[in-house]
VEXKE-591443 format. One record per residue: residue in one letter; x, y, z of N, C-alpha, C in turn. Coordinates in steps of 0.2 Angstrom, whole numbers, plus 5000, padded with zeros to 4 digits. Layout:
// VEXKE-591443
AXYZXYZXYZ ...
//
This chain:
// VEXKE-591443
X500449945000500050005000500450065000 X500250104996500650164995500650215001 X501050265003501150295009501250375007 X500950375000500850454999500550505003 X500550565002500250625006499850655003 X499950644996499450704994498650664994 X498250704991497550684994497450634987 X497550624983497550564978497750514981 X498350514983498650454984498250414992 X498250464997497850465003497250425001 X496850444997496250434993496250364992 X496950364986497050284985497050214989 X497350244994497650205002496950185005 X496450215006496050215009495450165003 X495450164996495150114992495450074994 X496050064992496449994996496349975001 X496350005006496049955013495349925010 X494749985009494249965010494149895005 X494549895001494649814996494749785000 X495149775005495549735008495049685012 X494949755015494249715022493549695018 X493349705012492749685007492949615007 X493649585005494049535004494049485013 X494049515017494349475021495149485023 X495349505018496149525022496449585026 X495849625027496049685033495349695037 X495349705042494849715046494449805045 X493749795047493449825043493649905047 X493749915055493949955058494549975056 X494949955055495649985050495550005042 X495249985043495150015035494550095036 X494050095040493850175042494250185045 X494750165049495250235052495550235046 X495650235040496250255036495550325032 X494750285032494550335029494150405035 X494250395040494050425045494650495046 X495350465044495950535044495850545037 X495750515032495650555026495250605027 X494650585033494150635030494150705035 X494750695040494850735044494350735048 X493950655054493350665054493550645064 X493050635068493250605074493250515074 X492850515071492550445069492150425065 X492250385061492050315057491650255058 X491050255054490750175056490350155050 X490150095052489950065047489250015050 X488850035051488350005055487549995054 X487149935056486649925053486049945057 X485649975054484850005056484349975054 X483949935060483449885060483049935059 X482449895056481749965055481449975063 X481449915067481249915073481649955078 X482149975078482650035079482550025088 X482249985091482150015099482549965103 X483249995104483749995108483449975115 X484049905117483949885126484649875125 X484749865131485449845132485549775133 X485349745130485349675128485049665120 X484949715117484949695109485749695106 X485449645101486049645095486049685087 X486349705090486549755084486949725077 X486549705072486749665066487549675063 X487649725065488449745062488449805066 X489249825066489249905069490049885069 X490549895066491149915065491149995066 X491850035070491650055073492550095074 X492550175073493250185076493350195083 X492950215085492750225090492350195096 X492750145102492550125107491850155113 X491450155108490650215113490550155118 X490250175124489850135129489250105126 X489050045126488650015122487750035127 X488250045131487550045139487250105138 X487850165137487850235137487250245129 X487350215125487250225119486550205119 X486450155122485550135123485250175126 X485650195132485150235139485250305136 X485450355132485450415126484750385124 X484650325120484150335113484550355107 X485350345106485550345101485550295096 X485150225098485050165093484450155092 X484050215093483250205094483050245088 X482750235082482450265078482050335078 X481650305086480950345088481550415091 X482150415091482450465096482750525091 X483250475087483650505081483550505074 X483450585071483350595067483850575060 X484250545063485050545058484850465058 X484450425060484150335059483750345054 X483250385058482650375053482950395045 X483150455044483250485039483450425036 X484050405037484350335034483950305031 X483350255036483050195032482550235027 X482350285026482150315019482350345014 X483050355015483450365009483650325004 X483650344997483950314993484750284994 X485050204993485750224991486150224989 X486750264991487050314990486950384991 X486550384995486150464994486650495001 X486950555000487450585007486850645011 X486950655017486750675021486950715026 X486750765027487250805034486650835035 X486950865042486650885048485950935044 X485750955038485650985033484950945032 X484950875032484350835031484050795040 X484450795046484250785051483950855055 X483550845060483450875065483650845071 X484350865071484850835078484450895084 X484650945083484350995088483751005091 X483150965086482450965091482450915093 X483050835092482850785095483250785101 X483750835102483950855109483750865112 X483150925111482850965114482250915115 X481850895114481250845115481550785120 X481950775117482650695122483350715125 X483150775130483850765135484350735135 X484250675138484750625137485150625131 X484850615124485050615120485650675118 X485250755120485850795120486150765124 X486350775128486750765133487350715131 X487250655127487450615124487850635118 X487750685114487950705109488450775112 X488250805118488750825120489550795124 X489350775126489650715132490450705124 X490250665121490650605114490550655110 X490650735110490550795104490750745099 X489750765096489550725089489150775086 X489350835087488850875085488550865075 X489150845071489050845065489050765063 X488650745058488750705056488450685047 X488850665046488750645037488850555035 X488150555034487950455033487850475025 X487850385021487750385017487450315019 X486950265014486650215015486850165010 X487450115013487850085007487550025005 X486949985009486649925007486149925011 X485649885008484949885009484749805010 X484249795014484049705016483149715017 X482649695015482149705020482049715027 X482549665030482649705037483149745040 X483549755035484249795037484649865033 X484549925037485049975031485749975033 X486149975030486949975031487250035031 X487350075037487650165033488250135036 X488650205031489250235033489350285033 X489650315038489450395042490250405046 X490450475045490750505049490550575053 X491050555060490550605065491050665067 X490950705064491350765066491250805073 X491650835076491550885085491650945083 X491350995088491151045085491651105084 X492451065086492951115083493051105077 X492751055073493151045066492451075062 X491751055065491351075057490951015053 X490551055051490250995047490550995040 X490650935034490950945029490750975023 X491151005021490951075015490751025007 X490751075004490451034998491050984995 X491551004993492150974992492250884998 X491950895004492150855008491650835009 X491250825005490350805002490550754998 X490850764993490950724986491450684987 X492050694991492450654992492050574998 X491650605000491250555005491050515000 X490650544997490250504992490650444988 X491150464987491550424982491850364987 X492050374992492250324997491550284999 X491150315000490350255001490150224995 X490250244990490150194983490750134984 X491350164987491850084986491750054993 X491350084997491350045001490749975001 X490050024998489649994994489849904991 X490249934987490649894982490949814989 X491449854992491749804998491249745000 X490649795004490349745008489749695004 X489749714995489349644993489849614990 X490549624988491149564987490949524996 X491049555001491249495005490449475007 X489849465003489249445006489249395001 X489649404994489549334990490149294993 X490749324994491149274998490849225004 X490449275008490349215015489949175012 X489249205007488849155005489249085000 X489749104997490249044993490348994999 X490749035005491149005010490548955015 X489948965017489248945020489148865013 X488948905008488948835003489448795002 X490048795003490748765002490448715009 X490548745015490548705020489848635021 X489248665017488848625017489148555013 X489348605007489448525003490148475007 X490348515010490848455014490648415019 X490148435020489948385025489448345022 X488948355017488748325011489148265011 X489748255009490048215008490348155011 X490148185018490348145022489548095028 X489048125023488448105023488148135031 X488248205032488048205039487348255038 X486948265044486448285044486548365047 X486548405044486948485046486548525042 X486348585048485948645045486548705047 X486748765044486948815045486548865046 X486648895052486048945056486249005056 X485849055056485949115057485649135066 X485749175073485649185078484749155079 X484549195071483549195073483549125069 X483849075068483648995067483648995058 X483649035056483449045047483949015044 X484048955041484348905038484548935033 X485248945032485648995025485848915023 X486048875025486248795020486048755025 X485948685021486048645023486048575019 X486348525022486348475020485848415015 X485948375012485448315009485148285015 X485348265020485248235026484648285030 X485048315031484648395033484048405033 X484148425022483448425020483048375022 X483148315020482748265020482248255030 X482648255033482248285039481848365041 X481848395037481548435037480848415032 X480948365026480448345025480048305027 X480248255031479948225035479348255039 X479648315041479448355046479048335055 X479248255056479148245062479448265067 X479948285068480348315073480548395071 X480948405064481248445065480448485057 X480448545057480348595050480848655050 X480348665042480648725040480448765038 X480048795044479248855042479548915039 X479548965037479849035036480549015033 X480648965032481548985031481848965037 X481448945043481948925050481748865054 X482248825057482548805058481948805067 X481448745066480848725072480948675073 X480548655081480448605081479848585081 X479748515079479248505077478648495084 X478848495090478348495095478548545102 X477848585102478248645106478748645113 X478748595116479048595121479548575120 X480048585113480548555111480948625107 X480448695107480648755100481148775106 X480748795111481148825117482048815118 X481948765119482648735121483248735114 X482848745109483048715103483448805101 X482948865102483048935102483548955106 X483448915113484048945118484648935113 X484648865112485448835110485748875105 X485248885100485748915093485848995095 X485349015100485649075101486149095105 X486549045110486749045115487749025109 X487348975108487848965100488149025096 X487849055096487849135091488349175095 X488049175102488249235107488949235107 X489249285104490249295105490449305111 X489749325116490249325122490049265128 X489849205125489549145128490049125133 X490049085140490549075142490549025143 X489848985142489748875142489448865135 X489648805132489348765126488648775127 X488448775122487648785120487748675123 X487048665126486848595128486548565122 X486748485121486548465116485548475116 X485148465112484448475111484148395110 X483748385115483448315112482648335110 X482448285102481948305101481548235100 X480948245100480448185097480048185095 X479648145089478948155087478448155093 X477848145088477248175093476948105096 X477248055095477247995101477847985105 X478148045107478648035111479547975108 X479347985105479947895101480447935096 X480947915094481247935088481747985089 X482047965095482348035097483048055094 X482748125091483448175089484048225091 X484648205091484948255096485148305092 X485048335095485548415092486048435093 X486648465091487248495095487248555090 X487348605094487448675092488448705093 X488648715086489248705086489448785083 X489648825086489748905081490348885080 X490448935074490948935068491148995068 X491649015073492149075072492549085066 X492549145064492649205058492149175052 X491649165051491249155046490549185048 X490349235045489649275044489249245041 X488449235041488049225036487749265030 X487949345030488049395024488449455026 X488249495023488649555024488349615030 X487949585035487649605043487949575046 X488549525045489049475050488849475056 X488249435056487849385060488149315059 X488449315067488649225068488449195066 X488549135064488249075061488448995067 X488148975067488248895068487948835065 X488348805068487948715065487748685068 X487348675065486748615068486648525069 X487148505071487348445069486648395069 X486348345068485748315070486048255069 X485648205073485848125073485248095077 X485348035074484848015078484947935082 X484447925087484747885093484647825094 X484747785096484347715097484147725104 X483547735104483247755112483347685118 X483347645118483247605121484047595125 X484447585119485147585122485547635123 X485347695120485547775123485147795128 X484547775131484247795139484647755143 X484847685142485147655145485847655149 X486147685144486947715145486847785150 X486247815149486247885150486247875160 X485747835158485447805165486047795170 X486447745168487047735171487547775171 X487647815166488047875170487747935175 X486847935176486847975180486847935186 X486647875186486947825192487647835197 X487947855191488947865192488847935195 X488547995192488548045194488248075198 X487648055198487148095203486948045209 X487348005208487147925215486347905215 X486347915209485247885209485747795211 X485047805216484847715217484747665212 X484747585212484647575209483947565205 X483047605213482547595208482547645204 X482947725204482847795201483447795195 X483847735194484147735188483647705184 X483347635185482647625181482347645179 X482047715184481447745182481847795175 X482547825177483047855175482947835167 X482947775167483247735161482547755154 X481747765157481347765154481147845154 X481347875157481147965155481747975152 X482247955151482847975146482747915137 X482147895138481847855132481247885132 X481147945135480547985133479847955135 X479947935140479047915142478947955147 X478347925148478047945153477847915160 X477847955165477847915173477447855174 X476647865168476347805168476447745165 X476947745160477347725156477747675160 X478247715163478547705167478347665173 X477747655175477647635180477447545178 X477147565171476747495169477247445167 X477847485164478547425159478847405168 X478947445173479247435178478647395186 X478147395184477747345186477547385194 X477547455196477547475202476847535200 X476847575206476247615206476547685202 X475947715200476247795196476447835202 X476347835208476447865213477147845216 X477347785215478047765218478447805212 X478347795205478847815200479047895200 X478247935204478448015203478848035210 X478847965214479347995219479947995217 X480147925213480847915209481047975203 X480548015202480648045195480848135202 X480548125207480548225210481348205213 X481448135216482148125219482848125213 X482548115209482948105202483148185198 X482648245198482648305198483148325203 X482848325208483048325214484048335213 X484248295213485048255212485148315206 X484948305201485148325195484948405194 X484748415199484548485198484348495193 X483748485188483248505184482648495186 X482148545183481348545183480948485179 X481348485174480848435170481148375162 X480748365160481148295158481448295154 X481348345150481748375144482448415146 X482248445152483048465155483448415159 X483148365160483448305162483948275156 X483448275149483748225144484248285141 X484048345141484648355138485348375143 X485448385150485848395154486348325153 X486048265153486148195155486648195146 X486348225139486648205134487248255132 X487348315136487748375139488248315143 X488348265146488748255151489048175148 X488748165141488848085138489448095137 
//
């Protein structure tokens, strides 16, 4: 990369990065800091605006590369990721793109003045100016890129308008090279495990199957266990979506700090049990919103002699007796206590005490948290 000074060459540096990180080989925050000094700005980003725009401090924000390290806490409790607050969002989702924008199309000053906080906010991190463009579009997602000028530099003149312009068109360009690369690289992965005949869906955080498998498929057509309503990634009986939601999204979480637990699932006569392991796949997005992705392994079980196995290692672990391994051995084959009570020849009343001392041990509520804790520890 050339290390000139004048503003052509500077200019050039700065398409080069942003090639670079469109590619995968420079990260997308070094690449706005080269465009963030060209533009003589405070900061640089590159960040997505849901139409539903209403900020917690536990939302996920689909992308947001960034020069600058803001309080993520601070920026919820402002109203600066809220729609209903900022007029520099909204404006966004109804622009054309490419279209540039300064302080000139926002009303930053009456949304101060109506949201406190929010001045206060924008005084606080002096953001008084800002100039976005809207580099991609998704039905649920706007992509800007915007620099944020403080009130000792100004907002950008026309000159410093059109060179914006010209850097959002390449950036444009960057982030649907890298949205056909990860979708190559998602399709790449499926077919390898294709070949190795395994049963694998590719997920995105909300369940929405970007690949999968023959295997896969073909359980999805079944549709006794698993479907694929919407585009996503159910289970086929409700007491099973739950658990099945936790996992991929716990799977997704970058700041997770235990394994998503395998998901056991079964048709609507309790039989046929399928396991699930939710497996993330660090450096790989599902498009150009660089939303985590994982896998979904699926397999299925011979219930009779995987309850059985399960049994005796909660035996080993949790010191069940040997009538609460029994009863053990039949709620991890998916039945039920009456069930349970008839193949074991005792009253329904003797087995729920084997089944609350069996909780009891293993610390869970219920039989699902038992099957999957118990396939969590195989």
């Amino acid at each position: 990369m050339s290390k000139s000074h004048s503003l052509s060459g500077r200019l050039n540096d700065s398409f080069e990065a942003i090639d670079a990180a469109g590619l995968g080989l420079e990260t997308w925050p070094t690449a706005l800091a080269q465009l963030r000094d060209l533009m003589g700005s405070r900061v640089a980003q590159l960040i997505g605006i849901g139409k539903a725009g209403r900020g917690s401090p536990d939302c996920q924000v689909p992308l947001n590369w960034t020069t600058e390290a803001d309080d993520w806490a601070d920026l919820v409790e402002a109203g600066a990721v809220d729609i209903r607050v900022s007029s520099r969002r909204r404006a966004s989702l109804a622009s054309k793109l490419l279209a540039v924008h300064d302080e000139a199309s926002f009303d930053t000053e009456g949304d101060s003045l109506k949201y406190p906080a929010y001045g206060d906010f924008l005084r606080r991190w002096d953001y008084p100016y800002v100039c976005l463009s809207p580099v991609a579009r998704s039905p649920e997602i706007t992509v800007n890129l915007s620099v944020t000028r403080g009130a000792a530099q100004g907002g950008l003149n026309a000159e410093g308008k059109r060179l914006f312009a010209s850097l959002a068109a390449r950036v444009r360009r960057a982030v649907i090279t890298q949205e056909v690369l990860q979708r190559r690289t998602l399709e790449s992965l499926a077919t390898t495990f294709d070949q190795i005949s395994q049963n694998v869906f590719i997920c995105s955080a909300d369940r929405k199957v970007l690949a999968s498998t023959r295997g896969g498929e073909a359980l999805l057509s079944a549709g006794d266990r698993l479907t694929g309503m919407r585009g996503c990634l159910n289970a086929r009986m409700r007491n099973g979506q739950r658990h099945l939601s936790e996992a991929i999204a716990n799977g997704c979480n970058v700041f997770r700090t235990v394994a998503a637990s395998p998901v056991v699932l079964y048709d609507v006569y309790g039989e046929r049990p399928l396991v699930l392991e939710v497996i993330p796949v660090p450096g790989i997005a599902c498009d150009l919103w660089g939303s985590p992705v994982v896998l979904v392994v699926a397999r299925e079980l011979d219930a009779a002699r995987a309850a059985a196995k399960l049994a005796r290692l909660g035996a080993a672990t949790f010191d069940f007796t040997s009538a609460e391994e029994a009863v053990a051995r039949w709620l991890l084959a998916g039945r039920s206590p009456t069930e349970a009570a008839q193949a074991l020849g005792v009253t329904v009343g003797t087995v729920r005490v084997h089944v609350r001392n069996i909780y009891a041990k293993a610390n869970v509520r219920s039989q699902l948290a038992f099957a999957a804790l118990m396939g969590a520890l195989r």
